[in-house]
LOVEXTOR-429998 format. One record per residue (C-alpha): residue in one letter; x, y, z; residue number from 1. Coordinates in pm, 1 decimal. Layout:
<pts>
{"a"; {X; Y; Z}; NUM}
...
</pts>
This chain:
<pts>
{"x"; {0.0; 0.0; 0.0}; 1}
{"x"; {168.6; 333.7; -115.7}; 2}
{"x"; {128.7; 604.6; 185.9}; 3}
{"x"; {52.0; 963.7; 261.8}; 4}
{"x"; {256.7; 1131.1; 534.5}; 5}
{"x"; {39.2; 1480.5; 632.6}; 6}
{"x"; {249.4; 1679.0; 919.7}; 7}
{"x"; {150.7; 2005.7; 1081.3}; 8}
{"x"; {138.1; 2247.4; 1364.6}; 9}
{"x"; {-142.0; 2198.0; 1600.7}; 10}
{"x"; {-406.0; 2367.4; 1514.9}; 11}
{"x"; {-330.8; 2390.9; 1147.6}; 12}
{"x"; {-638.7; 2244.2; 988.4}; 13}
{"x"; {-509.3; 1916.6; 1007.7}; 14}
{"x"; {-904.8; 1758.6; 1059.5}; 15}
{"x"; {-1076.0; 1997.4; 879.6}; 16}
{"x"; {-787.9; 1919.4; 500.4}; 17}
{"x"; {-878.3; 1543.2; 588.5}; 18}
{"x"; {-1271.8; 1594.2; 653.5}; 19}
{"x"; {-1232.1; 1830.0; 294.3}; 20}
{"x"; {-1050.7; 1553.8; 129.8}; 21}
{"x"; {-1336.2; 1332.0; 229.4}; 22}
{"x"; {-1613.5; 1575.8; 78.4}; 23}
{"x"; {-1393.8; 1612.1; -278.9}; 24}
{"x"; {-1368.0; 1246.8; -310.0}; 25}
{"x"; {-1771.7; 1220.7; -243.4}; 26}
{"x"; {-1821.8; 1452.2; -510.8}; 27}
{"x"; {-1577.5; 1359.0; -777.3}; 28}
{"x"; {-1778.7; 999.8; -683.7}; 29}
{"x"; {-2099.5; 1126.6; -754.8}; 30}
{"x"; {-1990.7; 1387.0; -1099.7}; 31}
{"x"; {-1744.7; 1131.6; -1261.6}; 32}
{"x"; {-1848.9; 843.7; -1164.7}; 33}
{"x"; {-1703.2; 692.0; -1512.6}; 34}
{"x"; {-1401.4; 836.0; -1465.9}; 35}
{"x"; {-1348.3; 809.8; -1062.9}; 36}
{"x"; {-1454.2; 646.2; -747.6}; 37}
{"x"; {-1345.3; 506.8; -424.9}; 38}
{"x"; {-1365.3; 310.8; -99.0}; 39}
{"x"; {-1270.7; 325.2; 230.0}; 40}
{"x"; {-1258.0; 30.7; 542.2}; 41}
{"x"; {-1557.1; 95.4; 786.1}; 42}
{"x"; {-1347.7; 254.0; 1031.4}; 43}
{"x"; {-1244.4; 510.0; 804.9}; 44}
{"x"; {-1620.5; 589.1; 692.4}; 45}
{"x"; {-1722.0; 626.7; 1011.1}; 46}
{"x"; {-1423.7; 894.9; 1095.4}; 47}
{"x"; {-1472.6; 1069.1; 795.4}; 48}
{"x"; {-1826.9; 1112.2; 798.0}; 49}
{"x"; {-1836.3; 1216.0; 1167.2}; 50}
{"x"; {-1615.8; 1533.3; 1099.3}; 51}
{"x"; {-1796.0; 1617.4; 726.7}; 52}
{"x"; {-2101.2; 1573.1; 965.1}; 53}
{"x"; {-1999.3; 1877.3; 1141.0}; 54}
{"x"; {-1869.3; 2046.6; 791.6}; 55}
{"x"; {-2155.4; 2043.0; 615.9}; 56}
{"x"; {-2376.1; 2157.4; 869.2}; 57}
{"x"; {-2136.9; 2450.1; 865.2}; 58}
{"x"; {-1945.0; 2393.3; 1206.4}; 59}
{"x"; {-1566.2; 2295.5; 1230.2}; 60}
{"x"; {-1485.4; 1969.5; 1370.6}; 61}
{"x"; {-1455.1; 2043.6; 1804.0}; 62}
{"x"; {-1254.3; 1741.8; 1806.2}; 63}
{"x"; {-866.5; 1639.4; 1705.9}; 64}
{"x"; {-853.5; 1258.7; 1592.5}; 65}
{"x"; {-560.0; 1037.3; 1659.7}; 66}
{"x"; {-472.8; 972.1; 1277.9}; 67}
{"x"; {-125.4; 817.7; 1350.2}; 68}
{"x"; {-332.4; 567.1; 1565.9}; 69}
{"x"; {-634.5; 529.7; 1317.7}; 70}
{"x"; {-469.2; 614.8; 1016.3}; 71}
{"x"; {-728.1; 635.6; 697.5}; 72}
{"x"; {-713.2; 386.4; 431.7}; 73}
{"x"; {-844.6; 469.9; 68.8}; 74}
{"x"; {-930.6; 236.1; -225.6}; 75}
{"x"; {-924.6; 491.5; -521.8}; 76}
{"x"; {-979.7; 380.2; -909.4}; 77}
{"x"; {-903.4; 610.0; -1174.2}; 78}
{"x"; {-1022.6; 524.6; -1536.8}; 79}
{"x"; {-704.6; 454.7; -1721.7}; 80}
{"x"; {-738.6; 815.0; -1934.2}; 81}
{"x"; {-721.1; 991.1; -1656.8}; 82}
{"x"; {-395.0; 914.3; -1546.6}; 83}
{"x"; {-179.3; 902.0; -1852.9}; 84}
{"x"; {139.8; 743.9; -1882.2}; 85}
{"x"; {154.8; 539.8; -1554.0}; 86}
{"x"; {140.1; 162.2; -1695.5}; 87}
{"x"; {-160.9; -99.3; -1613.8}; 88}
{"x"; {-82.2; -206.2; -1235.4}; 89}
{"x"; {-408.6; -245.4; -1098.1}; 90}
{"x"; {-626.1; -209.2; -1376.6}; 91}
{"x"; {-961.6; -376.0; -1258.2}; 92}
{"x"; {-1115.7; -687.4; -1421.8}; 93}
{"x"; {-1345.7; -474.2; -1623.2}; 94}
{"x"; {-1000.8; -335.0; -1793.4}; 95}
{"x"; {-1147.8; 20.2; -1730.2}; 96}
{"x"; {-1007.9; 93.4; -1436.6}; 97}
{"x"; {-679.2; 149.5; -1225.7}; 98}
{"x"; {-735.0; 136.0; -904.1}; 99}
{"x"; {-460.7; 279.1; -601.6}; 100}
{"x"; {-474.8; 216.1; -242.9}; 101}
{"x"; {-318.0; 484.7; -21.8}; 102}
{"x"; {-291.6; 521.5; 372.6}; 103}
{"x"; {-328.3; 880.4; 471.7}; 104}
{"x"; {-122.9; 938.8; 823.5}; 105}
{"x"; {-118.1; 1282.5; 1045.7}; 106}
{"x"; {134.0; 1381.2; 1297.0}; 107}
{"x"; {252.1; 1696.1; 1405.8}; 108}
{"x"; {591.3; 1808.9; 1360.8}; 109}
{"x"; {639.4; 1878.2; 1736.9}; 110}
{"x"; {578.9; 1510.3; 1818.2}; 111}
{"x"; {818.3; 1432.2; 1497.5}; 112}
{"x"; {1044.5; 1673.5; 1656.1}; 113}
{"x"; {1064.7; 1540.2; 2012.0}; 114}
{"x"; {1121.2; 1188.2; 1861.9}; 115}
{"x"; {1462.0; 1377.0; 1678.0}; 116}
{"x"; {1568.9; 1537.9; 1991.3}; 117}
{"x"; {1565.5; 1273.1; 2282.8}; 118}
{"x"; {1623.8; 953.9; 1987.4}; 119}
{"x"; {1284.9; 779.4; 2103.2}; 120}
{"x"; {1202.1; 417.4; 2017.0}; 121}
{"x"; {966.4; 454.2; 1794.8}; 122}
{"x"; {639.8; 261.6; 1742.7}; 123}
{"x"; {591.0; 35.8; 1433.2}; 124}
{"x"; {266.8; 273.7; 1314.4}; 125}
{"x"; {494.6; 585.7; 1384.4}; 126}
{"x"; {831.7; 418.7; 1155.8}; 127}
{"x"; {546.4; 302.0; 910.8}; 128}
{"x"; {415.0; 690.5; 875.9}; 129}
{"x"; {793.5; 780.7; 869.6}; 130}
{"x"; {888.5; 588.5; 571.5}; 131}
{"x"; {615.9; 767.4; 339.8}; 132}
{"x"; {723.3; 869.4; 21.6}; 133}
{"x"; {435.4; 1156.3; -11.9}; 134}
{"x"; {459.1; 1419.8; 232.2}; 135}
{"x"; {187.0; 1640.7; 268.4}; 136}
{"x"; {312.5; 1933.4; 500.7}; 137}
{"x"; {54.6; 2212.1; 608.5}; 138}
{"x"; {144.5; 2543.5; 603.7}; 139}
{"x"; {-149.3; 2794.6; 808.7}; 140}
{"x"; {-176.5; 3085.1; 608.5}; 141}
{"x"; {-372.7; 3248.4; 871.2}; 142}
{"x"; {-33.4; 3227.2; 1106.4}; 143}
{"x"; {177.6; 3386.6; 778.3}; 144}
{"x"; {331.2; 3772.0; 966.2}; 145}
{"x"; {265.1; 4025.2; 711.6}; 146}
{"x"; {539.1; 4260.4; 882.0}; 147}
{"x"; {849.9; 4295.6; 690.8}; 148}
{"x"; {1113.6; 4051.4; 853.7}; 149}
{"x"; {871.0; 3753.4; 676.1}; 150}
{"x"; {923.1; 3418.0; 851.4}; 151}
{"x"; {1258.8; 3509.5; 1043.4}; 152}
{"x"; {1059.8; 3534.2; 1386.5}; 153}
{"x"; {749.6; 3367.5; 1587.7}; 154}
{"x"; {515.5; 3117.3; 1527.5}; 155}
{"x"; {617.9; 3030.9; 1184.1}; 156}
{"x"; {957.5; 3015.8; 1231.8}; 157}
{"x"; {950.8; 2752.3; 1502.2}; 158}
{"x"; {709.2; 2606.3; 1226.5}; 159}
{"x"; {1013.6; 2620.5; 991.6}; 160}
{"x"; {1254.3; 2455.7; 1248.6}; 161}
{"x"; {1020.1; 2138.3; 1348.9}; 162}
{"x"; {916.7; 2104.8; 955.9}; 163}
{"x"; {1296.7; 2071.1; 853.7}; 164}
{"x"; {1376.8; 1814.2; 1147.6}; 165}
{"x"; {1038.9; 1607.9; 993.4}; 166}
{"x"; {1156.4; 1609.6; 650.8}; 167}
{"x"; {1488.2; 1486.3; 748.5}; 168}
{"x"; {1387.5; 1242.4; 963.9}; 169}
{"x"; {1138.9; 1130.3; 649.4}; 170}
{"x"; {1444.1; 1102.3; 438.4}; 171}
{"x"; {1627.0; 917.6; 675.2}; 172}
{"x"; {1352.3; 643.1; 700.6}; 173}
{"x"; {1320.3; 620.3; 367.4}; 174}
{"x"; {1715.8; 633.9; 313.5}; 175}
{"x"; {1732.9; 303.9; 582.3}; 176}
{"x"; {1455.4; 107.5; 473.0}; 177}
{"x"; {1579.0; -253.7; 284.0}; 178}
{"x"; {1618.0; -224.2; -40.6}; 179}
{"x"; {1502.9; 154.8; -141.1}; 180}
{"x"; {1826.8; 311.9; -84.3}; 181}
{"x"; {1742.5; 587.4; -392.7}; 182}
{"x"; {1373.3; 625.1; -315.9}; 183}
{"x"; {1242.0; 1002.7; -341.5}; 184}
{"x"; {1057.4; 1214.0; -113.9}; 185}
{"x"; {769.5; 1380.2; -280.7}; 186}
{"x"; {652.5; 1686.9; -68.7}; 187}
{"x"; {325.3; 1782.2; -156.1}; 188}
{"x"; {267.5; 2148.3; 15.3}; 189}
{"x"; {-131.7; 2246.0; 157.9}; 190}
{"x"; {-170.9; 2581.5; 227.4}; 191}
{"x"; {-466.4; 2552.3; 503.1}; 192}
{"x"; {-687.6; 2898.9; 571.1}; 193}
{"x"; {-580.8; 3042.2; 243.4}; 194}
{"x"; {-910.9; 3295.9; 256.1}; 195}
{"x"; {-803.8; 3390.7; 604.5}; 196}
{"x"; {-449.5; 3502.5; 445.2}; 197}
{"x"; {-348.1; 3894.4; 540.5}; 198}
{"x"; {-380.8; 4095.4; 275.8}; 199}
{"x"; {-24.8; 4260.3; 306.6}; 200}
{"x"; {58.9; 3876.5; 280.1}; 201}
{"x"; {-89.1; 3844.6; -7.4}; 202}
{"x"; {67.9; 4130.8; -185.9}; 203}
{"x"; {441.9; 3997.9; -73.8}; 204}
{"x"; {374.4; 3671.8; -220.0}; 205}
{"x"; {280.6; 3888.4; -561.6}; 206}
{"x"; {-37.8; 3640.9; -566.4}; 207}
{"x"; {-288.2; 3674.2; -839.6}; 208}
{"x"; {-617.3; 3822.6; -761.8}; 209}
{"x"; {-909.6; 3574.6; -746.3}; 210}
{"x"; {-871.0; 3227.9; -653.7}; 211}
{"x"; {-604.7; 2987.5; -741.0}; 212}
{"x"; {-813.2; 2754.5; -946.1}; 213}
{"x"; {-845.8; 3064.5; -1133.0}; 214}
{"x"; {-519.7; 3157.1; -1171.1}; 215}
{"x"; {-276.7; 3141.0; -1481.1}; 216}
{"x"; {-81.1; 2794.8; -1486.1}; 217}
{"x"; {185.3; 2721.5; -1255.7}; 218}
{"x"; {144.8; 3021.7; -1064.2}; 219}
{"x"; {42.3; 2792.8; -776.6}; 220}
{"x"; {369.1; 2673.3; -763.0}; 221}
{"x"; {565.6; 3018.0; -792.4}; 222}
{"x"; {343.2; 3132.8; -497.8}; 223}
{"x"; {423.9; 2854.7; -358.7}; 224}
{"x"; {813.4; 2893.8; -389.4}; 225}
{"x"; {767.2; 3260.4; -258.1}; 226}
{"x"; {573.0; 3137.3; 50.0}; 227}
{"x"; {916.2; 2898.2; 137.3}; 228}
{"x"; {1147.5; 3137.2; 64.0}; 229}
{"x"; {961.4; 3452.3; 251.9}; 230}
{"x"; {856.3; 3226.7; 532.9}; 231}
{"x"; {1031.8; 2912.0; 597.7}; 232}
{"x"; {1358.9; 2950.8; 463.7}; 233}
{"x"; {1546.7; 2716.2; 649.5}; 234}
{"x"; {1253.6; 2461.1; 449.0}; 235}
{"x"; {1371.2; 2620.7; 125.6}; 236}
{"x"; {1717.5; 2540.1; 207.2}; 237}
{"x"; {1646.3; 2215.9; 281.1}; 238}
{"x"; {1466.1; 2106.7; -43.7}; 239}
{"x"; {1710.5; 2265.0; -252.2}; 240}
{"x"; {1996.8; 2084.3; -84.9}; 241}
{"x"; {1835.8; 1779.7; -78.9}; 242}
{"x"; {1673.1; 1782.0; -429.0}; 243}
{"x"; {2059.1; 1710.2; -518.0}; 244}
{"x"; {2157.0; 1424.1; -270.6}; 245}
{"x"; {2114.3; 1096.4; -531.9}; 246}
{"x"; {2136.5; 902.6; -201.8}; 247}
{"x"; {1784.2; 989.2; -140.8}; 248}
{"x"; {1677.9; 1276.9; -302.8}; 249}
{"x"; {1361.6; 1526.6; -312.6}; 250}
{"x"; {1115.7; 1570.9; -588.6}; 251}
{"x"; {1046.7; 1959.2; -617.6}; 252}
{"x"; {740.9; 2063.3; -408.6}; 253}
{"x"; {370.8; 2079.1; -526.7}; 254}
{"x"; {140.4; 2303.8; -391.1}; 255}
{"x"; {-220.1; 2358.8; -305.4}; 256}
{"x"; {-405.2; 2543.5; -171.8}; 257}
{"x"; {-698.5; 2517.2; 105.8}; 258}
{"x"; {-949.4; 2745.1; 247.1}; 259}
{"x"; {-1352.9; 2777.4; 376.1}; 260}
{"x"; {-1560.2; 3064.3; 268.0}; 261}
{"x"; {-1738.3; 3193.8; 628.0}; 262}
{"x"; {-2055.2; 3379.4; 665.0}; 263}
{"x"; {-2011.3; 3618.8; 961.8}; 264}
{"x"; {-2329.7; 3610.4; 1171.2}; 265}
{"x"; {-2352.4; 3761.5; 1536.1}; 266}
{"x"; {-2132.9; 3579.7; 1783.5}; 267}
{"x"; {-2089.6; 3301.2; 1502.6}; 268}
{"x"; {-1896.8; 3270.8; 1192.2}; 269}
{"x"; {-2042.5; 2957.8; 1059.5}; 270}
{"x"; {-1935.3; 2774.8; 708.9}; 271}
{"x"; {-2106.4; 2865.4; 406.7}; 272}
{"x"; {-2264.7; 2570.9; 243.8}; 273}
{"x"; {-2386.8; 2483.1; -103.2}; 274}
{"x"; {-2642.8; 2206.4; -199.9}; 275}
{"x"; {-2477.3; 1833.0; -286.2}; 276}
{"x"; {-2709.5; 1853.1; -634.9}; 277}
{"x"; {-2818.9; 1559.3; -769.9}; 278}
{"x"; {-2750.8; 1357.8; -433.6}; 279}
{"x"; {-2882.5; 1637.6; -203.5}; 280}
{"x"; {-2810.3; 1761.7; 93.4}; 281}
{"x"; {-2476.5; 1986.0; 167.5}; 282}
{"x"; {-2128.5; 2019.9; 130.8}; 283}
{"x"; {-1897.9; 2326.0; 271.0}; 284}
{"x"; {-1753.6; 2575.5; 46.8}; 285}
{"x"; {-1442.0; 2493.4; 2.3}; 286}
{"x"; {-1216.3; 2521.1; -299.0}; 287}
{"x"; {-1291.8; 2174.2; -470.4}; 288}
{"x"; {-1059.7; 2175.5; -782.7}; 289}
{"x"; {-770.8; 2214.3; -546.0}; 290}
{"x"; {-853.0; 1890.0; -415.3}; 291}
{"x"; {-937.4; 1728.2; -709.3}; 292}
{"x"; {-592.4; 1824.5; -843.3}; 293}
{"x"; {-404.0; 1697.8; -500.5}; 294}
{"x"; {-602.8; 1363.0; -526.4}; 295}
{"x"; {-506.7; 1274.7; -879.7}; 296}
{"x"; {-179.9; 1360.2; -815.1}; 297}
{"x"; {-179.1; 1132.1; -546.6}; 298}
{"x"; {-297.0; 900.2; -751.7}; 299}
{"x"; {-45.5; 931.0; -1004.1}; 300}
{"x"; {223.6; 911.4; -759.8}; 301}
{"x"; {108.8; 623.4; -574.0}; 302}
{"x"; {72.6; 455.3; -970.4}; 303}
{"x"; {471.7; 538.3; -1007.0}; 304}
{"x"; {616.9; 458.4; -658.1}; 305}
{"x"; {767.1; 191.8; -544.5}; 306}
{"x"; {612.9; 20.5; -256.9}; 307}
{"x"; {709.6; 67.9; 112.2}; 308}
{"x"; {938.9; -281.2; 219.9}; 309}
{"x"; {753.3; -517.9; 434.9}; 310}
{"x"; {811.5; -476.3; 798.8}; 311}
{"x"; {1028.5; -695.4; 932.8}; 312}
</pts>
């Protein structure tokens, strides 16, 4: 099973990216159903729908879930056109289909960064995690200082610090494990609150106006590169340092880009909703091609990447 490392501060949206994962999956389920679908173990279901529960009745989720404990596992199939150029491994008995499964994993980098400092023992689920070859870092864009000296001081820089020690310790696992001496990291960047962003932000980063599914193409990824080197620069460093190490090197970083649209009511500011048409019901507003575009390109990755070794 290919797996999905997603690391973060606490309180970075870690719940409410998986819960939005969950509702972008339901609806590429339901609108391309010839060209996409998916499954998940009961467990999982019963996670997921508790915390879209609270989404699409326009509440975020009160509650933080032990993902490194209960880690979600996804069955996705992708008709064969959609995913161009990655072979026929699991191509369904109808022919029509490849199909991927991937383990999504979350664990803060503070945790990830105690484990570096005092050289715990770790726990099999925790080594597992740590030996992911998709990395899906969140970066708060609500916690982004719009004063001048960027990322060199608070919140976000100890961000910076704890994110480097992950991704090294990441590349360390995968740099150990049996038999995938060369295997590369593939960082895939969320920006979480993106519509709570400063608007001095904004204007560092040079960000189009509107929002990034509207943007011209690859701009998400030069914003992207401005957010490392403005705010986590010691992250920047890293990357480009490592993207040359043939030992075990690092795939340059994708990004994306996450946010809820609020409607400010008195002592409230509830999610704003819009109607699950044909199935019914509701979904949050949220920026749904961003997620389609992070879950086909974990789908393509998970087609082209070798699998984790056994545990011994």
């Amino acid at each position: 099973m290919s797996s999905a490392l997603v690391v973060g501060d606490r309180g970075s949206g870690l719940t409410t990216f998986v819960g939005l994962l969950y509702a972008a999956q339901l609806r590429l389920g339901t609108e391309e159903e010839d060209g996409f679908r998916f499954s998940a173990e009961r467990q999982t279901i019963r996670q997921l729908e508790a915390i879209y529960g609270e989404l699409a009745a326009g509440r975020f989720p009160e509650w933080d879930v032990n993902w490194e404990e209960h880690p979600l596992s996804f069955l996705l199939a992708f008709r064969a056109s959609k995913l161009r150029g990655i072979g026929g491994r699991g191509v369904g008995a109808d022919g029509r289909f490849d199909t991927v499964e991937l383990q999504v994993g979350g664990i803060s980098v503070e945790e990830i960064s105690e484990f570096a400092v005092h050289d715990a023992i770790l726990e099999e689920s925790t080594r597992r995690l740590l030996r992911s070859t998709m990395v899906l870092p969140l970066v708060d864009a609500s916690r982004l200082p719009p004063a001048a000296q960027g990322g060199t001081t608070g919140p976000i820089a100890r961000y910076d610090a704890r994110l480097v020690t992950t991704l090294e310790q990441v590349r360390r696992c995968l740099a150990l494990e049996p038999g995938r001496k060369a295997r590369t990291m593939h960082p895939l960047f969320v920006v979480t609150k993106f519509d709570r962003c400063a608007p001095q932000v904004l204007e560092a980063l040079r960000a189009p106006p509107g929002p990034p599914s509207a943007w011209p193409s690859g701009m998400r990824d030069v914003v992207g590169t401005r957010i490392l080197e403005r705010y986590l620069p010691s992250t920047a460093h890293f990357v480009a340092e490592a993207a040359r190490d043939h030992g075990s090197p690092i795939a340059s970083p994708r990004w994306f880009y996450s946010g809820l649209q609020i409607v400010p009511q008195l002592n409230s500011t509830p999610i704003a909703r819009r109607s699950r048409i044909p199935r019914g019901g509701w979904e949050p507003e949220y920026p749904f091609e961003e997620y389609r575009d992070l879950i086909e390109q974990l789908g393509k990755l998970a087609h082209g990447l070798p699998r984790a070794a056994a545990s011994p």
